[in-house]
Each structure stands twice: as structure tokens, then as C-alpha cells.
N, C-alpha and C positions, 0 to 999 in steps of 0.2 A: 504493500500500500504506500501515498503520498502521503506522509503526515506532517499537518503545520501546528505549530506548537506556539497560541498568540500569549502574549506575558504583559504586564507591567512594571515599571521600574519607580519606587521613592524618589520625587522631587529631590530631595536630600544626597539620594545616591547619586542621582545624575549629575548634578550639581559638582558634587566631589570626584567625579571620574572626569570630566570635562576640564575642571581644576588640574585632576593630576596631567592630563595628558592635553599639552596645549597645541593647539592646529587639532585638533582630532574632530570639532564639529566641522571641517570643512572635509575633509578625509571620504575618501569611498566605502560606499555600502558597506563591501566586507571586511574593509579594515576596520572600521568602527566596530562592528560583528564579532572579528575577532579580540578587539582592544575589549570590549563588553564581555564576552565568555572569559578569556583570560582572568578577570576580577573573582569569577568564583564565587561572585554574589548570588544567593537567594538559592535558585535551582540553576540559576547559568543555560550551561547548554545538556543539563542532566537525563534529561526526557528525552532531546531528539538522539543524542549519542546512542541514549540506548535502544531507541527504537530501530536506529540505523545498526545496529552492534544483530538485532535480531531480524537483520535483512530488508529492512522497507528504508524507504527515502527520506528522510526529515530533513526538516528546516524548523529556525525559530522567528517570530516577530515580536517586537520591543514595540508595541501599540501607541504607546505614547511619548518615546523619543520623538520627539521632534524631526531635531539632528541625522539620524539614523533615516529616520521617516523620508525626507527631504533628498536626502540624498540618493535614496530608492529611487524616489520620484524623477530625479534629473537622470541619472544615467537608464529611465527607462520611457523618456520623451515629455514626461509629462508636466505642463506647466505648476507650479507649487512654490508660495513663497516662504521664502525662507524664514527661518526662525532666527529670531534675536541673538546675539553670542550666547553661549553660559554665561549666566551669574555666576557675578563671585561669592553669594550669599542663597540662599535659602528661605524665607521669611517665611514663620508658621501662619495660615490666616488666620487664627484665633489666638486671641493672649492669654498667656498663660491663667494671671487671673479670674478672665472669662471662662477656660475651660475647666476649671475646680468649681466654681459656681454652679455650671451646669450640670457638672457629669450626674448626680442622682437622677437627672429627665431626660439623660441623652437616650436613651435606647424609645422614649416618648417621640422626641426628637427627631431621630433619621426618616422616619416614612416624610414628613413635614419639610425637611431639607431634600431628599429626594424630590419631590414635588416643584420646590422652586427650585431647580435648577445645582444646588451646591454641592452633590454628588458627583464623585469625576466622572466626566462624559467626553470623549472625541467632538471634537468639532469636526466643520465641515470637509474641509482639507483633508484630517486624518481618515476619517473616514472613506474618502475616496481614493485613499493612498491603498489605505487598508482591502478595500474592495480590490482594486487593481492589483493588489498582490495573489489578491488567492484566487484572481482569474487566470493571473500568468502562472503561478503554481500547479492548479489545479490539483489541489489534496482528497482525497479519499476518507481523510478521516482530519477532523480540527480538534486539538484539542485545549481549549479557552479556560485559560486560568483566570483568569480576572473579568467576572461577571458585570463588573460595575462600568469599565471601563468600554466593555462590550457586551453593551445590556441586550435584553430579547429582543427590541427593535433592529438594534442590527446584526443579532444574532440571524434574524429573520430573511435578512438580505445577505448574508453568508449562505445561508441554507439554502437558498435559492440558486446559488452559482454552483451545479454541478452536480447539487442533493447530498454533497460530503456526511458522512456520519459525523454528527456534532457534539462533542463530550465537555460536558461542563466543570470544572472545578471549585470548591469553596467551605472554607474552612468556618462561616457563620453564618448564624441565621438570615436566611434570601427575606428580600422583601414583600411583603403580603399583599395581595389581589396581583402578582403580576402572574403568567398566563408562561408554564414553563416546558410545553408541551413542545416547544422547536426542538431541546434535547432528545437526542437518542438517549442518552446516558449523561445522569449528576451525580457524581462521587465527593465524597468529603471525609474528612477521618473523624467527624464528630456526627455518632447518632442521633442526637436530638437534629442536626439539619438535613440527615438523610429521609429522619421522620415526618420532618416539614415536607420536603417535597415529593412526599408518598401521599403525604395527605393534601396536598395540590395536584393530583392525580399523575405524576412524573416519575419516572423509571427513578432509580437512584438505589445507588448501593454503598456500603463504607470500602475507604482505601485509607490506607495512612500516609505519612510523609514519609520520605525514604534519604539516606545518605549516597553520597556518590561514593565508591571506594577508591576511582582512577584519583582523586584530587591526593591520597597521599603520595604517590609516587611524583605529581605536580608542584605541592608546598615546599618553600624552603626547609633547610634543616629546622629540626623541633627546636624552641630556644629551651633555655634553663628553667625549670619547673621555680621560678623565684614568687610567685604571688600567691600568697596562703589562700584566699577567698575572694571570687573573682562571680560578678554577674554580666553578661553579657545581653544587651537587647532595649529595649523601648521601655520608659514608666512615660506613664499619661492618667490621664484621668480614668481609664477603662480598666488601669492596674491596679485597686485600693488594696490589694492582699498586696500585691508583689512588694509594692512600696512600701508598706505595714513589715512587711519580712528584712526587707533590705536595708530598713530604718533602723530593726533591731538590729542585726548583725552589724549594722557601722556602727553603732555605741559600743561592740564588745571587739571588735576584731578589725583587722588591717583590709577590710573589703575597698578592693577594687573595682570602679564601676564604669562600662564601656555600654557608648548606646547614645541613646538619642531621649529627648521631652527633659532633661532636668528643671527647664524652664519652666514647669508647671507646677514645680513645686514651690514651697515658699521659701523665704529665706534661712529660715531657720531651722530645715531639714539638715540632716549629718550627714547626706549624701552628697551635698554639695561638696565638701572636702574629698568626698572618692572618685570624684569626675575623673576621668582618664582620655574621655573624647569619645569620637564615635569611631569605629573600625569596621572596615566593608571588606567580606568577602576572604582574600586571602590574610587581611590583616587579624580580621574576626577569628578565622579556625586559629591562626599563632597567637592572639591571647586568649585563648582556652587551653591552650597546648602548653601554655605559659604557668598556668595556675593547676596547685596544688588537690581545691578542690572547686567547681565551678556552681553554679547555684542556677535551680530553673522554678519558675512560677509561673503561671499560666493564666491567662489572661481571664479576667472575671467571669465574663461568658460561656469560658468554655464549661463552667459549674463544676459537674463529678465527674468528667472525663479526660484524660493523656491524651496529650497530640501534636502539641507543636513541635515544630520544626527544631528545635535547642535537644530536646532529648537524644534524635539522630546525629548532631552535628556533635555533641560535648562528646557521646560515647563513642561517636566514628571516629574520632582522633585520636580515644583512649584515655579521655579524661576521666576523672570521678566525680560523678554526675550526682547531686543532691538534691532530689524533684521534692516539690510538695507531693501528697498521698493524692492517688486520683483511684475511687471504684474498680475502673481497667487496669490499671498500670499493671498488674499482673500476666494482661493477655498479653505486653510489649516486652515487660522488662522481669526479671527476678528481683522483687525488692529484698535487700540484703545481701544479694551477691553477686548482681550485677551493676545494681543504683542504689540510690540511699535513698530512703523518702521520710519526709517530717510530715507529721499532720499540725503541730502548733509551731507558733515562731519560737516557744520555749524548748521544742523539742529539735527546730533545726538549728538552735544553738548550743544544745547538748551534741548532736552529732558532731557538729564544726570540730566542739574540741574533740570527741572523742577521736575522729579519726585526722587531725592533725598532727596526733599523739602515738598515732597507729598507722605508721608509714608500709607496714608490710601486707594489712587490714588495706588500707586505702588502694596501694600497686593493684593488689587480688581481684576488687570489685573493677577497677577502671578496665585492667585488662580481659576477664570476663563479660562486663559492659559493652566493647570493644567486639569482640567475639559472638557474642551476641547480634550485636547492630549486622555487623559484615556477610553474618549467615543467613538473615532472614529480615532484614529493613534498608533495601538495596534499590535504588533506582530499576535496575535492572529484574526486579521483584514487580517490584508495583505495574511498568510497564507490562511484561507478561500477562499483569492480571486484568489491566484495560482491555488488551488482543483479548483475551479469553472473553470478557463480557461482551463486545460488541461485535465475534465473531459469527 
């Protein structure tokens, strides 16, 4: 089969990879392609490699590059104006004060902001960049990570070039009264939104997130295991546990903290002091690779269920992974001897010491952890299981 794998990328991240690499939004198609997969961000190029690894065609799309977008467009005739250089900045549209304010009414919120327009959407450009690729492609199967960005509407006018088998992905709850029936297939690693859209009368099955294994033979050498307690990832308002966790373990411990939103917090948070910055991609996997033990919390929504992306990434490099307690985590992980898990913030600062204390305890779990991920949470897994459902 053709398979096109559409994606988005963080405002934030793009910003910072356009930074590093100067001249790069004027650059050809697949230099940029390749400058983009190179970072190792997100999923990269994890889906089509392995789709291509088990005999079909893939390619990727970055929907909402611009840059990338544009320069598709020129080297394949088609009039398109150009986007603005990179920023040298980022600017969040909400201030941080306003988004503490709100977060108890945000999830009220989103159908409302949907509504008038402040959900990411393609404009008109992108969109018909977007359309003109997957006529010249012509894929057999789409598979659309980013719902929002490629909502049903135009999911609708994808579906229509060709009748491709269209497979949705989405790790939260889909928006309500929309009409989700253009899918063949919506996978997500969390049940309650595969339940949703069972009960919007839509095919939908659970998949989990997966690690690539090629990226360790790619990263540089592992650094010096020097940071006793290290989190890596986003606080905002939609993280009140993570931030509640992370609050405590800075009052007791040398936590280092990498990522993005500390602007949402107030000033007088103790996290402020653990700032480290943000790290994308290949920098991300080397401070996990850096720390002793890495710490994961999962985002409020996802309630009683294991699933982000950090559990794959911390134990694919062989770190020792210290989750909150989630109902499943047992169908992913062996808690206690593959990962750690707390259910209180009191109990994930008893493990801290315990197994900073217990360096041959902590090696056992990471590399079993490790062991784990590589045997059965593998790009090259999940992919498999997508052929299998839509075959």
C-alpha cells in the first residue's frame, strides 16, 4: 500500500528548529524533511519507516509547517505565499494568569472555543497544499494524527481523492455532535475515547504509543547519569496532579525540570528554580539518559488510565521510570520491576529516596523496563496492528 502519515508540529518546536538551523525555511522540500526527522521529535519519521520497513510506500506531512508547506508548493508549480521568516520567539496566546483562572471551566470551554474559530485549523493555503499532496501521492491508506488540525471537514475532502482508507488518531476526548463516520478506523491508547467514539456510532479500537528502537543506534553517546531527579514534559493548567507532584519533590530533592508552561505558574512555585529549559527530540531522550531516576505524570484527563508517550521514551533508553499508579499500568508495565509507581506525592517521595539509595535496585528495574518496552511497545508493533485492523 501508499501510506501518508499527516502530523503536527508545536508552534514552540518549530520555532526552535528554525532557530537552530538558519537558511532552513528557504531550503527544499526534503531537506527540510530531512532536517525535521533528524530532531527525533515526537514520533519523527517512526510510522512511515516502519510501514516502509514492512514493504509499503510511506511518506510523512508536517500539516502545519508552513515553511515545509510552501516549499512543497513551489517546487511542484503551485502558486503559494510565503510564510513570514521564523520567529525568534514563540508567544503563548493566553497569559499565564488567565490560564490558572480558567482551567476548573476549561474542558466547559473547548466545544465554545471550537465554535468561534480558536481551535487550530488550516487555512486556506494549507489546505490546498495539503489536498494537492495526497492527489500527487495518491495513498491507499492516511493515517491522521492530528484531528484538530484536520478536522472531519476536511477529512471529508481527503476521502474523496481516491476513497484512501482513513485512520484517525487521538489520545483525548473528540469533540461532541461532530459526525465521525468518514473514518475507517479511530485508535487511541485511552478507553474512555475509544468508548466515545463507539458511542458516536464509529469503528474504533485501543493502540498504545510505541518507542522507536532505531533512535538508539542514532543518539549520541549516553552522557553521565549526573541528575538524581529529573521531569521531563509540559505543566499547564490541565496538569494540577503533575504540578502538585513536582512541587513536592522540588522542596525535598535536586529535581530537574525540562519542558515547556512554567509561565503558568506563579511566582512563588519551587519549580521555578528547577527550570532547565525546554529540550526537543534528541536533546529530550539525552536528559532522560542523563538522570538517575526520571519522573512521569499524566495529564488530568487521562483519569485511571497509562498512556503517554514518556513511559515509552524514559524506559526505551533505559531509564528508571517512576509513573504515578494508573488501573492498566499492569497490562504495559510490571510495576516493581520494570517501573516504579506512587499513588501519593508522599509515596513518590519515599521511592525517590528509596531507590536513590539503591543503585543496584534502580540499574534492575531500568534495564528490565528497557527490555520490556523493546519486546512488545515498538513502533514497528503498533504499525503491524493498524495492517491487521484495516486489512
Amino acid at each position: 500500500m501508499r501510506v501518508l502519515i499527516l502530523n503536527a508540529d508545536y508552534p514552540r518546536f518549530l520555532a526552535w528548529l528554525y532557530r537552530r538551523h538558519s537558511g532552513l525555511d528557504g531550503a527544499a522540500y526534503d531537506g527540510q524533511m530531512a532536517v525535521r526527522n533528524a530532531s527525533l521529535f515526537g514520533v519523527a519519521d517512526f510510522y512511515s519507516r516502519n510501514f516502509a520497513a514492512l514493504g509499503h510506500v510511506a511518506a510523512n506531512i508536517h500539516v502545519n509547517n508552513a515553511w515545509m508547506q510552501t516549499a512543497w508548493a513551489r517546487e511542484h508549480g503551485l502558486a503559494a505565499e510565503p510564510p513570514p521568516p521564523p520567529g525568534t520567539a514563540v508567544r503563548d496566546a493566553v497569559p499565564g494568569w488567565l490560564q490558572r483562572i480558567v482551567a476548573p471551566f476549561k474542558p466547559a470551554l473547548r466545544p465554545l472555543a471550537r465554535r468561534i474559530g480558536l481551535s487550530p485549523r488550516l487555512d486556506a493555503q494549507s489546505e490546498q497544499i495539503l489536498l494537492a499532496q495526497i492527489e500527487d501521492f495518491k495513498p491507499d491508506l492516511v493515517l491522521n494524527q492530528d484531528l484538530f488540525h484536520v478536522d472531519t471537514r476536511l477529512a471529508r475532502r481527503i476521502k474523496q481523492i481516491g476513497r484512501p482508507i482513513l485512520v484517525g488518531q487521538v489520545g483525548i476526548l473528540p469533540s461532541r455532535g461532530e459526525d465521525w463516520s468518514v473514518y475507517d478506523l479511530l485508535i487511541s491508547q485511552i478507553s474512555a475515547v475509544v468508548e466515545s467514539f463507539r458511542a458516536h456510532g464509529a469503528r474504533s479500537e485501543m493502540i498504545h504509543l510505541a518507542f522507536e528502537p532505531e533512535i538508539l543506534d542514532i543518539l549520541p553517546p549516553a552522557p553521565p547519569r549526573d541528575v538524581d531527579v529529573s521531569f521531563v514534559g509540559a505543566i499547564s493548567a490541565d496538569h494540577q496532579q503533575r504540578v502538585a507532584q513536582l512541587e513536592a519533590v522540588a522542596r525535598r530533592y535536586d529535581l530537574k525540570l525540562f519542558g515547556s508552561g512554567l509561565h503558568t505558574l506563579p511566582a512563588s512555585s519551587p519549580l521555578h528554580r528547577c527550570y532547565q529549559g525546554e529540550v526537543w527530540g534528541v536533546e529530550m531522550y539525552q536528559a532522560l539518559r542523563a538522570s538517575r531516576i526520571t519522573l512521569n505524570s499524566h495529564i488530568d484527563q487521562a483519569g485511571r488510565e497509562a498512556g503517554n508517550m514518556r513511559l515509552f521514551e524514559a524506559t526505551g533508553v533505559g531509564t528508571f521510570l517512576l509513573t504515578d499508579f494508573k488501573d492498566n499500568l499492569h497490562a504495559l508495565f510490571d510495576p516493581d520491576r520494570e517501573v516504579a509507581a506512587w499513588r501519593s506525592v508522599d509515596e513518590c517521595s519515599a521511592l525517590i529516596e528509596r531507590y536513590l539509595r539503591d543503585d543496584q535496585a534502580r540499574t534492575a528495574i531500568a534495564a528490565a523496563g528497557q527490555a520490556r518496552t523493546l519486546a512488545t511497545h515498538t513502533f514497528r508493533q503498533r504499525v503491524g496492528t493498524i495492517l491487521q485492523l484495516v486489512s
